[in-house]
C-alpha positions in Angstrom: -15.5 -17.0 -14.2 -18.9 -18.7 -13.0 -20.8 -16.7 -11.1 -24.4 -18.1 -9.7 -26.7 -16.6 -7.4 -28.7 -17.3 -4.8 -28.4 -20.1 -1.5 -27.5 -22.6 -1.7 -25.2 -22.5 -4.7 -24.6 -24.9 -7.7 -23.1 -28.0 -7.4 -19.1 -27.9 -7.3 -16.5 -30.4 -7.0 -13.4 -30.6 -5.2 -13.4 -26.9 -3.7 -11.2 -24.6 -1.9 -13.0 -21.9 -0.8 -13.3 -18.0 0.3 -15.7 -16.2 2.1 -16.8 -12.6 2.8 -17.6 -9.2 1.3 -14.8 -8.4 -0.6 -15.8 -4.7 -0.9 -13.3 -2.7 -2.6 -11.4 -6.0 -3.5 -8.6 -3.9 -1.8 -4.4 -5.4 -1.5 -5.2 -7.2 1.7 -8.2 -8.9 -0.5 -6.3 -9.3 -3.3 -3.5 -11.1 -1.2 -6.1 -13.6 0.5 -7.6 -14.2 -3.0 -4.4 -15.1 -4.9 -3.9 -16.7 -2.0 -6.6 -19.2 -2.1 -5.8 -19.1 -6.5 -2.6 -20.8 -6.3 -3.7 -23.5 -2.9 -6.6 -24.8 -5.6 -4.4 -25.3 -8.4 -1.4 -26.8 -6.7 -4.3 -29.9 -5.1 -6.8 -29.4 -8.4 -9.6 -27.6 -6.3 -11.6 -25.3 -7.9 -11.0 -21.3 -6.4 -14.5 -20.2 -4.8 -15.8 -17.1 -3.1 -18.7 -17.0 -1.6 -19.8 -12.6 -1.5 -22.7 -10.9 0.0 -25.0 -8.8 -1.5 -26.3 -6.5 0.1 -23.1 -5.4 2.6 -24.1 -7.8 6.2 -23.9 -4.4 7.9 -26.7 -2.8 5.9 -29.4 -5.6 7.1 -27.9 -6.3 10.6 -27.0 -2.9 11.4 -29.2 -0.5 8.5 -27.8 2.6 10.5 -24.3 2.2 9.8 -24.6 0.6 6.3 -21.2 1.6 4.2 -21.5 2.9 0.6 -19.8 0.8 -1.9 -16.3 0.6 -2.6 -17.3 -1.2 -5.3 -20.4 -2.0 -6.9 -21.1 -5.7 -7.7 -21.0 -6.1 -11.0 -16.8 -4.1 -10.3 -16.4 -6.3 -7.9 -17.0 -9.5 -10.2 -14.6 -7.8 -12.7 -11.8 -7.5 -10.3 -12.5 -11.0 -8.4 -11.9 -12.5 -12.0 -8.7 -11.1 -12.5 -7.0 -12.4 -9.5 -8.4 -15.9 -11.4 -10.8 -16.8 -8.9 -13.0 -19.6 -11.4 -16.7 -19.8 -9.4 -18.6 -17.1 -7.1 -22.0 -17.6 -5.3 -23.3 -14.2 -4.7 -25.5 -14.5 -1.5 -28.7 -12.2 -1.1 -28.0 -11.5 2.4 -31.0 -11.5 4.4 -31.5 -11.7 8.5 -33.0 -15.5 7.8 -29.7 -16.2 6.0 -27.4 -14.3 9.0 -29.6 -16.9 11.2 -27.6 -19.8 10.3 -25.9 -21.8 12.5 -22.4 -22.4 11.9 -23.0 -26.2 11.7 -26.1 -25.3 9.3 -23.6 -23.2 7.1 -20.8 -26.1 6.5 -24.1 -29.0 6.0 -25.3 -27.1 3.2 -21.7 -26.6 1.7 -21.1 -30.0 2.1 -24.6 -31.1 0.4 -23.3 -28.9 -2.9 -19.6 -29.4 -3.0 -16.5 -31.3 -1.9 -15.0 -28.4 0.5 -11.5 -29.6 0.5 -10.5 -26.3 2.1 -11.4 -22.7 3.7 -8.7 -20.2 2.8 -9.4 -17.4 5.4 -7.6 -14.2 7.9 -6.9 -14.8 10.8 -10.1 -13.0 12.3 -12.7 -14.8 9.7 -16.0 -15.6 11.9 -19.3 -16.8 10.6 -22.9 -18.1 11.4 -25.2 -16.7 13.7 -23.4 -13.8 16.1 -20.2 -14.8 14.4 -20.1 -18.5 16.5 -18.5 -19.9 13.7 -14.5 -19.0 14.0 -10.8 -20.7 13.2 -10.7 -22.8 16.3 -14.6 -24.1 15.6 -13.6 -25.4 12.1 -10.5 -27.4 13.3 -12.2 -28.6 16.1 -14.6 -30.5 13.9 -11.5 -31.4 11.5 -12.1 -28.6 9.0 -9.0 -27.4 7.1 -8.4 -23.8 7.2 -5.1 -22.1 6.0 -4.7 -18.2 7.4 -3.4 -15.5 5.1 -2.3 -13.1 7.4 -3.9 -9.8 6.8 -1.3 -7.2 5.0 -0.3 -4.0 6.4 1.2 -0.6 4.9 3.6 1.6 7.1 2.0 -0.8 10.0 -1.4 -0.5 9.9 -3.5 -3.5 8.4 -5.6 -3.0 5.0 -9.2 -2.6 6.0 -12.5 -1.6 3.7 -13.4 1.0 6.3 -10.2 2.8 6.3 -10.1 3.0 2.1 -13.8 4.3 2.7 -12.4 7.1 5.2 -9.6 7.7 2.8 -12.1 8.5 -0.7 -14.6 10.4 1.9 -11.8 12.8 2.7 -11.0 13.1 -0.4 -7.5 11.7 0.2 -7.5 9.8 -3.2 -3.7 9.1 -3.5 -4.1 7.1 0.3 -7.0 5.5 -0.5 -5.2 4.4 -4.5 -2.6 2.6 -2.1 -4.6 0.2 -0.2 -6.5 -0.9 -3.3 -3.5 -1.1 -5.8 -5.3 1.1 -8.4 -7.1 4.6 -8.2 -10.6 4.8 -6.8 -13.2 4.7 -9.4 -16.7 5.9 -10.5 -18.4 4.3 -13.1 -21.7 5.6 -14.4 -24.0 6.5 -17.9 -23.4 9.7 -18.8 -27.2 11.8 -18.7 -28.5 15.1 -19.9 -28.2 18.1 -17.3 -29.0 21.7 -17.3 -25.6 23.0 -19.9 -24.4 25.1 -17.6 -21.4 23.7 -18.1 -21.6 24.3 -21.6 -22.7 28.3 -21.5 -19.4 28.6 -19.3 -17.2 27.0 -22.0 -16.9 23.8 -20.2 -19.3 21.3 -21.5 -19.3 18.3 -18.6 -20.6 14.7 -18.5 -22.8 14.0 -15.7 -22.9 10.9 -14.2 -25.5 8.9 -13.3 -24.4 6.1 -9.9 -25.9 3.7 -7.8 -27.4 5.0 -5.1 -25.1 2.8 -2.9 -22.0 3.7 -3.9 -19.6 5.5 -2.6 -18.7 9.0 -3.8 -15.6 11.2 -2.9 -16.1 14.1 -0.2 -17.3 17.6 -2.1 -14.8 19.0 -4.4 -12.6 19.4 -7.8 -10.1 16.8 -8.1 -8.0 16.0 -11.3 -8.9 12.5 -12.5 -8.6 9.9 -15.9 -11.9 9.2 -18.1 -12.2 6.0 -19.6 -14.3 7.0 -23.4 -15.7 5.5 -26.0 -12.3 5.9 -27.7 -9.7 5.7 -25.1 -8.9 8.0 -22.4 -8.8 11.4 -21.6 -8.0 14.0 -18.6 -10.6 14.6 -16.8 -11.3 18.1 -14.0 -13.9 16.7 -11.7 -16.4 18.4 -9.7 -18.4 16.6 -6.9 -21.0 18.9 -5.2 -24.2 21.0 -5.1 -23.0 23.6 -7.7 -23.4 26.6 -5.2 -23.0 29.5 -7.7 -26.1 28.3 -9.2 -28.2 27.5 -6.3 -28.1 23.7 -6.9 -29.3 21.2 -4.1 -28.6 17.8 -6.0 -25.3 16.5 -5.5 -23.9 16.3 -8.9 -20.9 14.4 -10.4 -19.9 15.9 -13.9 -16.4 15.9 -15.3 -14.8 18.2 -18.1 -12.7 16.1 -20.6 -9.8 17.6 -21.4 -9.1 17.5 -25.3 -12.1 15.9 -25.9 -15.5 17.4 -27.7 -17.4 13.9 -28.7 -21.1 13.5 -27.9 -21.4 10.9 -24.5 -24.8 11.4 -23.7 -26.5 7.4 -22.7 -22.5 6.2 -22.7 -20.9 4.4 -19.9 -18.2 6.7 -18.6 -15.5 5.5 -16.0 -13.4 8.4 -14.2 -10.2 7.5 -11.5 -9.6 9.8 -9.4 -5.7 11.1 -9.0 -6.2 14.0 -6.6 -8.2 16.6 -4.6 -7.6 20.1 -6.3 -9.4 22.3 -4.6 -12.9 22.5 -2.2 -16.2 23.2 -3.6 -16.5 26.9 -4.1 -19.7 29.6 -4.3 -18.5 32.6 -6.3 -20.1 35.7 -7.0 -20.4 35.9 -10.2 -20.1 33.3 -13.3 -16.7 35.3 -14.5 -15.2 34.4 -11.3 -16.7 30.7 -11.8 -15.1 30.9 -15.1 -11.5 31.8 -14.2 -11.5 29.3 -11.6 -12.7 26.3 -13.6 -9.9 27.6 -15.9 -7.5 27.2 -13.4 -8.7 23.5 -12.2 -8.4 23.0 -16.1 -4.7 24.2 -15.9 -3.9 22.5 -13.1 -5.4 18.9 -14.0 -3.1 19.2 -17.1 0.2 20.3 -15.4 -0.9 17.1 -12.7 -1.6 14.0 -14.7 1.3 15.3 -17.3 3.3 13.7 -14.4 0.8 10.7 -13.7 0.2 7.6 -15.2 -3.7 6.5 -15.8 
């Protein structure tokens, strides 16, 4: 997959074509994107997306700007496997969110042969959102609608998967994007408490945009250097100790190998338990035992 940055993009040729955020590349994003995939190839298009980086909400609206699902360099990963063969990553700014909608489509048209938008049926661009379904057919514009897709009657949306992982609701938010939610980070150098207590962790360093699970311990899969392991998970301020960073640090289960500077990737199966100050580090102790125990007897009936 191509990927270029930067407005307006390189020069294509006969193109259908996707836009939007794509954040958490979740089923309902996944259907619009195979979607557009199998359109290109039946009338020799090329499949495009056009993403945004940063999120439009985080320079239109910097108050409410969501944490990633997924980071952009995941995103790219996952847009590729649908088979999507050129992105334009946008850098999303308030001069670019100025365009009109007829100043959008003449610079499309200047850099490729748009043979086709594949879009939902809400999809809205230019300035204010002027740009919508009934403006591009108006100006003779093909557009073909993928309906949005819904589980037990509710339509996929990003801000619902974001609810989901905040809440710490892991298997919901797994089945709106058709895998378990994921942290991916290099592994740093803490304090070893971890360690003194018998439990050496990996702590992870993450963007500061991304999206992290509500507080907690929560049974999870770790992607290694040499394969995978089980993983017991803790997301917090490690209260016992006083902490006031918000750590994420996982014990591998079965596994003693140095990480330290290694990329580590954990997916999260479920919420054990909430973040916990105990009075003394035996209590800490037993209970990290029991997470331990209880990650093991879990994902021995899970899948990775």
């Amino acid at each position: 997959m191509q990927i270029d940055f930067g407005w307006p993009p390189q020069q294509l040729g006969p193109t259908a074509l996707a836009l939007g955020s794509f954040d958490g590349v979740h089923l309902g994003h996944q259907r619009l994107l195979a979607a557009l995939v199998a359109t290109a190839r039946a009338n020799r298009e090329v499949p495009a997306v056009i993403t945004f980086d940063p999120h439009p909400r985080c320079v239109l609206d910097p108050a409410n700007c969501p944490p990633q699902i997924t980071t952009l360099e995941e995103k790219m990963e996952l847009i590729a496997r649908i088979g999507i063969e050129q992105v334009m990553v946008v850098n999303f700014t308030r001069e670019f969110a100025a365009q009109s909608p007829e100043e959008f489509m003449a610079q499309l048209d200047r850099v490729c042969q748009l043979r086709r938008l594949v879009v939902g049926p809400d999809f809205r661009f230019g300035r204010e959102r002027s740009g919508d379904l009934a403006w591009l057919r108006e100006r003779g514009r093909r557009a073909e609608v993928v309906e949005g897709m819904r589980l037990q009657g509710q339509e996929i949306h990003s801000s619902e998967v974001r609810r989901l992982v905040t809440l710490g609701e892991m298997a919901g938010a797994a089945r709106l994007l058709g895998r378990r939610f994921a942290l991916v980070g290099m592994v740093k150098r803490g304090d070893q408490i971890g360690r003194q207590l018998g439990f050496p962790t990996a702590n992870l360093t993450l963007p500061p945009t991304k999206l992290i699970p509500g507080r907690g311990i929560y049974a999870g899969w770790a992607s290694h250097p040499a394969g995978q392991a089980m993983a017991a998970i803790s997301i917090g301020y490690r209260p016992t100790f006083g902490g006031t960073e918000m750590r994420v640090e996982a014990f591998l289960l079965d596994y003693s190998e140095d990480l330290y500077d290694r990329s580590l990737e954990l997916r999260f199966v479920a919420r054990l338990r909430d973040e916990e100050k105990f009075d003394s580090q035996d209590d800490l102790i037993e209970a990290i035992g029991r997470d331990v125990d209880a990650t093991r007897e879990l994902l021995g009936r899970s899948t990775t």
